[in-house]
Structures are given as structure tokens and as C-alpha cells.
N, C-alpha and C positions, 0 to 999 in steps of 0.2 A: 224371537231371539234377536236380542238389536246384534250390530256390527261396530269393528270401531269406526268406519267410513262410510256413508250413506250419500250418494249422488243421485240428487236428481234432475228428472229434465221430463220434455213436453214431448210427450208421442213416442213409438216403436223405433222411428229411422233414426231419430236422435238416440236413445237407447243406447240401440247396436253400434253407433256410431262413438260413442264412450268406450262401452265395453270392448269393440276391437282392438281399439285405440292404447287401452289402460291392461288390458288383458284381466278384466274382472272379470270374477259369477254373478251370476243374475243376481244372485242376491244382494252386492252393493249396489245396484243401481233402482232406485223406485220413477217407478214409471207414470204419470201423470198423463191422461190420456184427453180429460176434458179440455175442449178450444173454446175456453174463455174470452178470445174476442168476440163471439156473437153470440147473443141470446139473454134473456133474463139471469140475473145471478141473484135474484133473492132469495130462493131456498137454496140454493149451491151447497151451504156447509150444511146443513139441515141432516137430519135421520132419515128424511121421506123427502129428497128435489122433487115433486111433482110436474111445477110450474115446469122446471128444464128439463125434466126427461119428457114432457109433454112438446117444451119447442124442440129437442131432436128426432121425435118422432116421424113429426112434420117434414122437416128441412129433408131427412133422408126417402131417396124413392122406395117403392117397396123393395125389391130386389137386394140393394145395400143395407137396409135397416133388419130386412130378416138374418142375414148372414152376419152382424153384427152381435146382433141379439143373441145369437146360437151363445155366446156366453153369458145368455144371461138379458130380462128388458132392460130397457136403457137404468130405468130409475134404481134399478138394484147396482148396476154397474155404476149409478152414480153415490146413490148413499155408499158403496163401497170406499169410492175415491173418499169421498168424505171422511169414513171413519181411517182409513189411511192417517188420512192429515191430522185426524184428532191424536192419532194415536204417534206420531211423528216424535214429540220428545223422548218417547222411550223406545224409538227405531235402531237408534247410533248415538255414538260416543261425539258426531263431529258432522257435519253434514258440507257439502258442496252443492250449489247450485249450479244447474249449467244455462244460459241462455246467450241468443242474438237477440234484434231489435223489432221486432216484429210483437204487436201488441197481444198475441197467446202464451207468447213465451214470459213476456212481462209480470202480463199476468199472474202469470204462474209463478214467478219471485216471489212477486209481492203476498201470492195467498202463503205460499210455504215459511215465509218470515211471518206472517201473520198467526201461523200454524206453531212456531216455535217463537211466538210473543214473550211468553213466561219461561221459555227453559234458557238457564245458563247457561247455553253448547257452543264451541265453536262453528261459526258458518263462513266459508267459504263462497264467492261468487267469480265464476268462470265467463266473461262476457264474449260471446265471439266476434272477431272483427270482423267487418265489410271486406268481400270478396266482389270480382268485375262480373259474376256470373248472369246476375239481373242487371246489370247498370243501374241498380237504383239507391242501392245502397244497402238492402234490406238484407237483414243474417240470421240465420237458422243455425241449430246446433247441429242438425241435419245435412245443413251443408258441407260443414268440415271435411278435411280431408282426413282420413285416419292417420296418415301419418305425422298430422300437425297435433292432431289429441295432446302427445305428451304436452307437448310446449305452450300449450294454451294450458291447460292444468297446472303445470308448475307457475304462469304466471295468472294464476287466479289471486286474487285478494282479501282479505278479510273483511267480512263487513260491519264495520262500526254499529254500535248501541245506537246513534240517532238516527244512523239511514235506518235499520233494522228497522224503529220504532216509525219512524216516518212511511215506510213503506208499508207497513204492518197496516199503521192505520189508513194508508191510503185505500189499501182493499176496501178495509170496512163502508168507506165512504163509497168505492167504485159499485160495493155489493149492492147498498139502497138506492141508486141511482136505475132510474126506469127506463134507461135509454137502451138500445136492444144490439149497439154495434160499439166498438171501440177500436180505435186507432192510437199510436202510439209513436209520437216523434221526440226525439232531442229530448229525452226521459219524460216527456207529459202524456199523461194518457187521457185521450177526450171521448166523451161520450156522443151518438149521435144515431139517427133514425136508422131502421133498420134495413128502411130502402135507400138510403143513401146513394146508392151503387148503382142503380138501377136504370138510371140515365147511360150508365159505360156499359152495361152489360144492354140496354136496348139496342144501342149505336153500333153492336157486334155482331146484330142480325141482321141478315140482309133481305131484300125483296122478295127474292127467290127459295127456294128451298135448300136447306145444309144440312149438317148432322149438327144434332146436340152439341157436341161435346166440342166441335169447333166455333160455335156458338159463343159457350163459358169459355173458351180456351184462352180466348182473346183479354176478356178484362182479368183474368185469374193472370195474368204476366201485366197488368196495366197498375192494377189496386195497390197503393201504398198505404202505410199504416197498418196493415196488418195481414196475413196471406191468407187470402182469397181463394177455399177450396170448390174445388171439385160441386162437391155436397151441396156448397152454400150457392155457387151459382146456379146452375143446377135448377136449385130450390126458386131462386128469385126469378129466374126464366120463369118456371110455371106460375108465380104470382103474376107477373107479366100478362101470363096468358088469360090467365081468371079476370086481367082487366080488360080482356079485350084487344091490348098493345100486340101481343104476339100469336102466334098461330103454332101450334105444336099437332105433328101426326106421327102416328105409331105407337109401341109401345110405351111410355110415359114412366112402366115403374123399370126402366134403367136407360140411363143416358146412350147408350151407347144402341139403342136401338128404334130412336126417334129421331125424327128433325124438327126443323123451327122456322119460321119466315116472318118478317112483317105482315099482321093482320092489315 
């Protein structure tokens, strides 16, 4: 059953963060859950992602991937998202985007304008502005404060047929591209190796022994261009260690119960 009003945005905390904000039901707001800054995107829109529910497999330790999955493997929860967006022009009468500047959320614009390529609907885009909180400049719609919701809504804008179109087919371009990271400044989004990061996140272990998670903690407030979770560093620690660079003891399948040292 579509709605007249359909808002979307990236993740759970942003969600909640609209809907307290606007005092919706779940139902105007669709939720978009895949973080499209990292990993393959070529089957993304597909009926069967294989390729990406194979790299989220990976990136998560066991501990998180199982408690994830509890709704469901990754890949169904992904061709889900998919048919979502197929099915998007006959969601709502009118749709709203929400995002900051951070290349998951961009992302995510540009697939959902890609998603409503063909339907005549109104689209509204909601951009958040930079907050001092990171000093970096980087904005999440997750950030917001509830109480600023309305006045960032009211001054959302329309978005023209050629950004629409421009953006639209920007996805398509970002989807064939084989680079496995993305960053997003000053509206351009770049593609780039998957270890990119890997130098800041080595630079963040020390000789000695620490915990995981203060480990990742450090380049996850450092990484610009796109935020830098939990999951992915994490994830890159243990490549690390597969090279030899790092030393990990303990439990392995959750961050929070190993450490890490320079090998």
C-alpha cells in the first residue's frame, strides 16, 4: 500500500531520528540498511547479490554476522533491499530523501533517484548540515538533533530532472566500477582500493598489547570520506594479521574480546 509521503534514509539511528523528529509511523519512513561505501556493487540491484552478500559475510566477525542474520542471510536481506527499490515508484505519491555527506549516504541518494529514473514523482532532498561534533566536517542524518528534524525538513528542496538524472546515472557508473572503497567529498564520489585505510588503521596498534576495539577506535574518528565502521575495521585489522603486520589473541569472532599488537 503506497503513502502520500515516503522518506528515506541510511540505517536504523537515522530512521529513528526522522520519525521522532516528524512524529511519523514506521510506515513513512523506508529504511535502507546496505553501506554502500564499501564492497563490490555489481550485483547490488540484482535478484541474487551473491558477490556482496559474500563480501559482508566476511567483513563481519562471527558473533555479529550471526545475530544479524537472525533476520534472515545476508543475501536475502539483500535482494530484499533490492526489490524494495524496484518496487519504490509505487511506494508513495512523493518521496524525501534524507542525507549528510558521508559517501553511504550519498550513495544512497543517488541509488534511490536511480530507483525512481522513470516515475514522474515528486523528490524531495533533505541535506544535513556540518555539526563541530567530529571537527571534520562529516554529517550523518543520524546525527541530528531531534529537535532540529522539523527545520531541516521544511527546508529540504526539490530536486531538479537534471541532478535527478545526473545522479541516477552516476550510480550506474559507481555500480560497474571494480574498486571495493568509496569516498565522497565536495559532491564527487571516488573510487579506491579496499585497503586504502590500512596504513591508519596499522599506525593505531601499538607494540604492546590493547583491546580490539581500541585499536579500530582510533582510525574510525580519523577516516574521512566516508564513516568508517566498527565492522569494516575490525575486518581490516584481521587482514592485517593474515599478513603478518599484526598479531591478534583471543577470541577473534567478536571485537570486544581480543587484542592486537604489532607483529
Amino acid at each position: 500500500m503506497s503513502v502520500p509521503v515516503l522518506h528515506l534514509c541510511c540505517g536504523d539511528s537515522a530512521a529513528e531520528v526522522i520519525r521522532a523528529g516528524l512524529a511519523l509511523p514506521e510506515t513513512a519512513v523506508q529504511i535502507l540498511r546496505d553501506d554502500l561505501a564499501v564492497g563490490p556493487l555489481g550485483d547490488v540491484d540484482s535478484d541474487r547479490p551473491d558477490a556482496r552478500a559474500a563480501f559482508w559475510h566476511a567483513v563481519f566477525p562471527d558473533e555479529d554476522r550471526k545475530a544479524i542474520e537472525t533476520g534472515g542471510a545476508f543475501v536475502d536481506q539483500l535482494a530484499a533491499e533490492a526489490a524494495a527499490l524496484r518496487d519504490l515508484p509505487e511506494a508513495a505519491e512523493a518521496f524525501v530523501i534524507w542525507h549528510g555527506n558521508g559517501a553511504a549516504e550519498q550513495l544512497m541518494l543517488r541509488r534511490a533517484l536511480w530507483a525512481l529514473r522513470d516515475a514522474a514523482l515528486p523528490v524531495r532532498e533533505v541535506a544535513v548540515a556540518p555539526d563541530d561534533r567530529r571537527g571534520d566536517g562529516m554529517t550523518a542524518v543520524a546525527m541530528l538533533e531531534r529537535r532540529r528534524v522539523p527545520a531541516a525538513e521544511a527546508g529540504g528542496r526539490p530536486v531538479p530532472a537534471d541532478r535527478r538524472a545526473a545522479l541516477a546515472a552516476e550510480w550506474e557508473r559507481l555500480r560497474a566500477d571494480s574498486g571495493g572503497l568509496r569516498h565522497h567529498r565536495d559532491g564527487t564520489i571516488t573510487t579506491h582500493p579496499i585497503d586504502a585505510h590500512d596504513p591508519e588503521i596499522l599506525a593505531a596498534v601499538g607494540d604492546d598489547w590493547m583491546p580490539a576495539g581500541r585499536a579500530v577506535g582510533r582510525p574510525m574518528g580519523t577516516i574521512t570520506g566516508f564513516f568508517a565502521t566498527d565492522a569494516f575495521c575490525f575486518w581490516r585489522l584481521r587482514q592485517l594479521a593474515a599478513q603478518g603486520k599484526v598479531e591478534i589473541r583471543g577470541d577473534i569472532s567478536a571485537i570486544r574480546r581480543c587484542e592486537a599488537r604489532r607483529a
